[in-house]
C-alpha positions in Angstrom: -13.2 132.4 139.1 -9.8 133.8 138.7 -7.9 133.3 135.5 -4.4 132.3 135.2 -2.3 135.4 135.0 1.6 135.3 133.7 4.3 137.9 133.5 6.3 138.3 130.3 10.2 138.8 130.6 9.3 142.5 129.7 7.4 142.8 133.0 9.2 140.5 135.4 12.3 143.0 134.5 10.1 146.2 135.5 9.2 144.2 138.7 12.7 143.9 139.4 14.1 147.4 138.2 11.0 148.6 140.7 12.2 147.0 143.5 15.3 147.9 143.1 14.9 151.3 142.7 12.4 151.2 145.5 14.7 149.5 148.2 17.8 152.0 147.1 14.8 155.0 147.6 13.0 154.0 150.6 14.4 150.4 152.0 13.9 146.8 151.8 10.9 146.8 153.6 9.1 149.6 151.5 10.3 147.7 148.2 8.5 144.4 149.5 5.3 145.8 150.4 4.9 147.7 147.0 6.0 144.7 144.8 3.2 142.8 147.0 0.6 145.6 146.0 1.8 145.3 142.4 1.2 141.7 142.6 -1.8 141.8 144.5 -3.5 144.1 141.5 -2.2 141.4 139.0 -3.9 138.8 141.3 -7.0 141.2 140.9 -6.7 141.6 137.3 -7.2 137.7 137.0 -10.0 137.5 138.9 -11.6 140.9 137.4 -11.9 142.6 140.1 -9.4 145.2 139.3 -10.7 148.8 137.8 -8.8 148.8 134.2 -9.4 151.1 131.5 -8.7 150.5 127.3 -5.5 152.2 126.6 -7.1 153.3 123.2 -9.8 154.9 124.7 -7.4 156.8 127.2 -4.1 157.3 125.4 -4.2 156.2 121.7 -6.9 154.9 119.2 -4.1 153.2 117.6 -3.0 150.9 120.2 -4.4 147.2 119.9 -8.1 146.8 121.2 -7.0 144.1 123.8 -4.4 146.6 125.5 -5.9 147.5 128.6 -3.9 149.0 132.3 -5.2 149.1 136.0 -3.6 151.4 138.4 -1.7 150.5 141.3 0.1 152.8 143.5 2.6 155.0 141.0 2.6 152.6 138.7 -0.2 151.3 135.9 0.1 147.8 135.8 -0.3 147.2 131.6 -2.1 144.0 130.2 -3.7 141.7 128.0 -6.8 139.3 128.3 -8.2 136.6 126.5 -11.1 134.0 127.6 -8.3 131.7 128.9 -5.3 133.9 130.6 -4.4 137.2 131.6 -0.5 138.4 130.2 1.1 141.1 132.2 2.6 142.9 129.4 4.7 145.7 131.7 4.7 147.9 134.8 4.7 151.6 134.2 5.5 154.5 136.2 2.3 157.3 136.3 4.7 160.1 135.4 6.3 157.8 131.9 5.2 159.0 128.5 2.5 156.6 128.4 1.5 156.8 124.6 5.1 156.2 123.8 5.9 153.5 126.3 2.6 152.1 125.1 3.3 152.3 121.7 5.5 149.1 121.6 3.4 146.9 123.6 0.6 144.6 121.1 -0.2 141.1 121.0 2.9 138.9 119.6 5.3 141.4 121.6 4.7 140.2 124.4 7.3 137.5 125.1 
């Protein structure tokens, strides 16, 4: 059963600077599908279907134990879970200095 998934105001303003950026590139069209396959992973995420990795395995020991990504298109879709809810923490581009874009995001900075 899927688990209730939410978007902090961090994320829902990646999702936004994403599809803006995507329907300046490529179009309206292109901007919805992608924001619909970023969603769809979050929607995977929730119900644990999605292939995610530990960010302090991957990219820093240091980074909190909970921090963990799934990819989804360009982009590595960044989160936290707990038994009751999955928090999208952001949305980052594959080509972003991960370790210091990831540096910033932990438990209690996620608002």
């Amino acid at each position: 059963m899927a688990k209730p998934w939410r978007l902090t105001r961090h994320a829902e303003a990646a999702l936004t600077d994403i599809a803006l950026w995507t329907v300046q590139t490529f179009g309206p069209r292109q901007a919805a599908a992608y924001e619909d396959d970023l969603i769809a992973c979050c929607r995977e995420i929730a119900e644990g279907t999605a292939q995610s990795q530990d960010c302090r395995r991957l990219i820093d020991p240091d980074l909190p134990e909970t921090l963990r990504f799934a990819r989804a298109g360009q982009h590595f879709v960044v989160f936290i879970e707990d038994e009751a809810q999955v928090v999208i923490v952001d949305f980052l581009h594959a080509s972003a200095d991960l370790p210091r874009r990831l540096a910033g995001l932990a438990p209690g900075n996620e608002s």
